[in-house]
C-alpha positions as CSV (number, residue, x, y, z in Angstrom):
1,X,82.5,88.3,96.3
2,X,86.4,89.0,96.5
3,X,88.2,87.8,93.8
4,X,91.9,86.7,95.3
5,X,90.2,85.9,98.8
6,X,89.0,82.6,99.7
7,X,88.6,80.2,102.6
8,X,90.0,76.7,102.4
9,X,88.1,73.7,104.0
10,X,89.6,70.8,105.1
11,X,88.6,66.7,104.8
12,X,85.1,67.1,105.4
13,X,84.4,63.0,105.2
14,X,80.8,63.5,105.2
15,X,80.6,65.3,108.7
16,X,77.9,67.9,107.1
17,X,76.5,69.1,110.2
18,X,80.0,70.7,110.9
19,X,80.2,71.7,107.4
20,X,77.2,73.7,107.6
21,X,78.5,75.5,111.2
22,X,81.7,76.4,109.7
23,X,80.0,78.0,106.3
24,X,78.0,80.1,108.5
25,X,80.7,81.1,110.5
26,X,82.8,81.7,107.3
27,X,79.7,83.7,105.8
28,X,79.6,84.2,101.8
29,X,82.2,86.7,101.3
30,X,84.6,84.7,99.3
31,X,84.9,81.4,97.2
32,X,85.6,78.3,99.2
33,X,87.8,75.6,98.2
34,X,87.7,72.2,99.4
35,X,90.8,69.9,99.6
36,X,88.6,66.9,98.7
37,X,87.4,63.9,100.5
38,X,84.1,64.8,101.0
39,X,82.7,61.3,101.3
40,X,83.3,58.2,103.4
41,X,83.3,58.2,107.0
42,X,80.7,60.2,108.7
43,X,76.9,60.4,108.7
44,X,76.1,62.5,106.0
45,X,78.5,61.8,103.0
46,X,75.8,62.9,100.6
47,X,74.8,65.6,101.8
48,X,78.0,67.2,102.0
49,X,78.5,66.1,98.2
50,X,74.9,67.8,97.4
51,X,76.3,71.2,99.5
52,X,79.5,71.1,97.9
53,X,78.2,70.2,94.4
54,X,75.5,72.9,94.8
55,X,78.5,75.6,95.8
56,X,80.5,74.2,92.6
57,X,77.7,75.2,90.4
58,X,76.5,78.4,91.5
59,X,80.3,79.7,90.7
60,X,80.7,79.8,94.7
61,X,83.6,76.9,95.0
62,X,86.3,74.9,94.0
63,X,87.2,71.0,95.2
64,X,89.7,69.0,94.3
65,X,89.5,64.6,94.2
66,X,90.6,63.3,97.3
67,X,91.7,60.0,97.7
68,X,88.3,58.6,99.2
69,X,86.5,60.7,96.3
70,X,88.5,59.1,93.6
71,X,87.5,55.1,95.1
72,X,83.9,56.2,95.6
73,X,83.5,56.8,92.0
74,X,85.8,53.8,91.2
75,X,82.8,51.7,92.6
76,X,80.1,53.7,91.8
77,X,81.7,53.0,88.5
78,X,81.2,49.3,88.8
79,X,84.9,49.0,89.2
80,X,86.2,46.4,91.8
81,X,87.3,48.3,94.9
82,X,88.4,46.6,98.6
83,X,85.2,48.0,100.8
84,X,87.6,49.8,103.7
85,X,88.3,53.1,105.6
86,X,84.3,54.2,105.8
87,X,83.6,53.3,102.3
88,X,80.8,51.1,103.5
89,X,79.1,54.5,104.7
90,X,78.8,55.8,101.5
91,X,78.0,52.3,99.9
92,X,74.7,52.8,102.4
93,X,74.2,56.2,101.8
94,X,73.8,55.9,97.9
95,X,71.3,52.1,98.2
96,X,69.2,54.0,100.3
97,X,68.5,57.0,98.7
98,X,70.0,57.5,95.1
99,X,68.5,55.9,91.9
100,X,70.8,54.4,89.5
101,X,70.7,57.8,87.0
102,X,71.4,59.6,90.1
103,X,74.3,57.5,91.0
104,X,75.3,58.4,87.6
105,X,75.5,61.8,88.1
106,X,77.4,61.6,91.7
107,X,80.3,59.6,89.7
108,X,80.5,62.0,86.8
109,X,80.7,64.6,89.9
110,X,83.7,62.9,91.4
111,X,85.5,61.9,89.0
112,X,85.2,65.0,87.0
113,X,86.8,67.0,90.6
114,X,90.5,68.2,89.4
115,X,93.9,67.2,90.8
116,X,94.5,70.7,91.5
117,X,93.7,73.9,91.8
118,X,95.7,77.2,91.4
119,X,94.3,80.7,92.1
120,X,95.7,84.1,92.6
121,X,97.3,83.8,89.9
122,X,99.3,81.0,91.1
123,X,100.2,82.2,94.2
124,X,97.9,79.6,96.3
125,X,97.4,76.0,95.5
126,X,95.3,73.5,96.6
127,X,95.6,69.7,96.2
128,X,94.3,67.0,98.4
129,X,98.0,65.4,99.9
130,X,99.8,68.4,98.1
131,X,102.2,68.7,95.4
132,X,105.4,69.3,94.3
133,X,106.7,72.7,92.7
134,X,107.3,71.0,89.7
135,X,104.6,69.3,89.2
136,X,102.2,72.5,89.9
137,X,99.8,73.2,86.6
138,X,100.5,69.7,84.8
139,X,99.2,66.8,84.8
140,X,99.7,62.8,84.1
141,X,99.0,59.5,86.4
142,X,102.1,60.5,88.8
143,X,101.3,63.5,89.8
144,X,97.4,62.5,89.8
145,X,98.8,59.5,92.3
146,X,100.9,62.2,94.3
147,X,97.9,64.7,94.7
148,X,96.0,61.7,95.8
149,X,98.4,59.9,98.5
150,X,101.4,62.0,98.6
151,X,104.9,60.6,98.6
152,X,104.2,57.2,98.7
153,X,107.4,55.3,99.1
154,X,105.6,51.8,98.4
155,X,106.0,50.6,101.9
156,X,103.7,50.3,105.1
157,X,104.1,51.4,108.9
158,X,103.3,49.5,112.1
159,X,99.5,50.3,111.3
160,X,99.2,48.6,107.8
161,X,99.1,52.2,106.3
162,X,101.2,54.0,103.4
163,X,104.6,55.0,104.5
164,X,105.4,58.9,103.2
165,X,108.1,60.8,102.6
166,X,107.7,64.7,103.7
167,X,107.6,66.5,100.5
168,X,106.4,69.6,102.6
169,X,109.9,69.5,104.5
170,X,111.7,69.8,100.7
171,X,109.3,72.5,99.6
172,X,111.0,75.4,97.9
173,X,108.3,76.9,95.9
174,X,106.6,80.2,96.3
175,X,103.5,79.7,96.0
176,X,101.5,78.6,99.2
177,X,100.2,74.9,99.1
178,X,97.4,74.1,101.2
179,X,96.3,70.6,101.5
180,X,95.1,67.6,103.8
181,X,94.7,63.8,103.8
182,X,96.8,63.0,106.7
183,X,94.5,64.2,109.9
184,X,96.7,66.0,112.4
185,X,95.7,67.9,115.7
186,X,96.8,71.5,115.1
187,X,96.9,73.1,111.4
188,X,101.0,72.7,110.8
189,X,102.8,75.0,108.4
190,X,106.0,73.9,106.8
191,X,107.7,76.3,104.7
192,X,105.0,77.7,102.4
193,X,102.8,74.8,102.6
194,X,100.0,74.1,105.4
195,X,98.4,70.6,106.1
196,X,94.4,71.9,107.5
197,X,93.0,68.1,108.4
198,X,92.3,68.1,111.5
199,X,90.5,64.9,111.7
200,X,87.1,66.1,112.4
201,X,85.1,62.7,111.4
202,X,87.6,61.1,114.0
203,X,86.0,63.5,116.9
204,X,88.9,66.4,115.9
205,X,87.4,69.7,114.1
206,X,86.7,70.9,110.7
207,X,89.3,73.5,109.6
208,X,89.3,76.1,107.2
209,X,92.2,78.7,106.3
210,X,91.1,82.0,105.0
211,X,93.3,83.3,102.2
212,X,95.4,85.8,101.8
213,X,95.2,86.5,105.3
214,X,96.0,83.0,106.7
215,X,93.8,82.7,109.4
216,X,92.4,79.5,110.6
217,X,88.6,78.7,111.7
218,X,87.7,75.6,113.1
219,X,84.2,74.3,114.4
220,X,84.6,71.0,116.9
221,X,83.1,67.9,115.8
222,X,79.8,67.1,117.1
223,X,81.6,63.7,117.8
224,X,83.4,60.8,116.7
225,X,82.1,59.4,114.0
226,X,84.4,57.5,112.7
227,X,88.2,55.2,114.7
228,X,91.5,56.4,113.3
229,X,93.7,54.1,111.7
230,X,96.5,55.7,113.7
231,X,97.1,58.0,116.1
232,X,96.7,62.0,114.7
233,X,100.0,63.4,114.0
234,X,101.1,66.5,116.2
C-alpha cells in the first residue's frame, strides 16, 4: 500500500451502494480517508459505518466526525437532540437492527472519529467543513465547532440554515485541505483547499480526490434519496 498516497471520499450520508462502486473503482492501492458524515440521510447509514469501521480497523482508513456523526452519537448517547436533516433514518436503522451493546459500540465509534486528520507529513489535511491554518494539529471546542460547521457567523439565510463565512477564500496555508459538508455540484478548489461533496444522497455523486495526484473520481447516485435544504452551490 503506498504510504503518502491516498484517495479522499466525500459525504457518504449512508448512500453505501455508491460507496461500494466508487471503492472498487478506486481499488486497494492506497488508504482512504473519509471527510465524515457517514450517517443520516440515505438508505444504508449502517452499512456504510460497518464498511468504514471495518476499513478503520484493518489499518486501511482514516475518517474524521462530521457534523451528522457527531448528533448521531449525541442521541445514541441518550443526549436530547432535535430529530432533523435525515437523522430519523438512522434513528430506524439502529431500532431495527442493533441491540443496545451494539448501539454502544456505534457511539464509541463516532464519537471516538477525530477532528482532523494530517498526513504526508502535514502536507494534506482533512477535516469535515475544513480548518484554518492556525488551527491545523490542535485542538479545543472552537476548532472542534469549526471542523464541524465551518465559519459559523451565528446567523441564518433565507432557508433557515447556518450562514458562513468563506474561510477557504482567506486560506494562506501550504498544506492542501480537503474537506466537505456544504454539497456543491462540481469539486471546487480555492487556493490550496478543495470542497469534494458533491451531494450524492441528494441524487449528485459520491466524490473522491486521489492524493498527491489530485485527481477526482466520482460514481453518480443511484438516486435521490434524500430533498436538499437548499439549492447545491456551483
Amino acid at each position: 500500500m503506498q504510504t503518502n498516497s491516498f484517495d479522499i471520499i466525500g459525504d457518504v450520508h449512508g448512500c453505501s451502494d455508491e460507496l461500494e462502486e466508487l471503492l472498487a473503482r478506486l481499488g486497494a492501492d492506497r488508504k482512504k480517508v473519509f471527510v465524515g458524515d457517514l450517517v443520516d440521510r440515505g438508505p444504508r447509514v449502517l452499512d456504510t459505518v460497518e464498511i468504514v469501521r471495518g476499513m478503520i480497523a484493518q489499518g486501511n482508513a482514516f475518517c474524521v466526525q462530521g457534523n451528522h456523526d457527531d448528533k448521531f452519537a449525541r442521541w445514541l448517547a441518550g443526549n436530547r437532540v432535535t430529530i432533523s436533516h435525515g437523522l430519523d433514518t438512522s434513528i430506524a436503522d439502529v431500532e431495527q437492527r442493533l441491540n443496545q451493546v451494539e448501539r454502544e459500540g456505534l457511539r464509541r465509534f463516532l464519537a471516538s472519529l477525530p477532528t482532523h486528520v494530517i498526513l504526508d507529513d502535514g502536507k494534506l489535511v482533512v477535516a469535515h467543513a475544513g480548518i484554518r491554518q492556525d488551527m491545523i494539529g490542535r485542538s479545543g471546542e472552537k476548532i472542534r465547532t469549526f471542523t464541524l460547521y465551518g465559519d459559523v457567523t451565528g446567523e441564518k439565510d433565507e432557508y433557515g440554515l447556518p450562514i458562513r463565512r468563506d474561510w477557504a477564500a482567506r486560506y494562506g496555508g501550504e498544506a492542501t485541505i480537503v474537506y466537505g459538508h456544504t454539497p456543491i455540484q462540481t469539486p471546487a478548489w480555492k487556493n490550496r483547499t478543495i470542497n469534494i461533496d458533491t451531494g450524492c444522497v441528494f441524487g449528485g455523486a459520491l466524490t473522491a480526490l486521489r492524493y498527491p495526484e489530485m485527481e477526482l473520481v466520482s460514481v453518480p447516485a443511484r438516486r435521490q434519496y434524500a430533498t436538499a435544504s437548499r439549492p447545491f452551490r456551483v
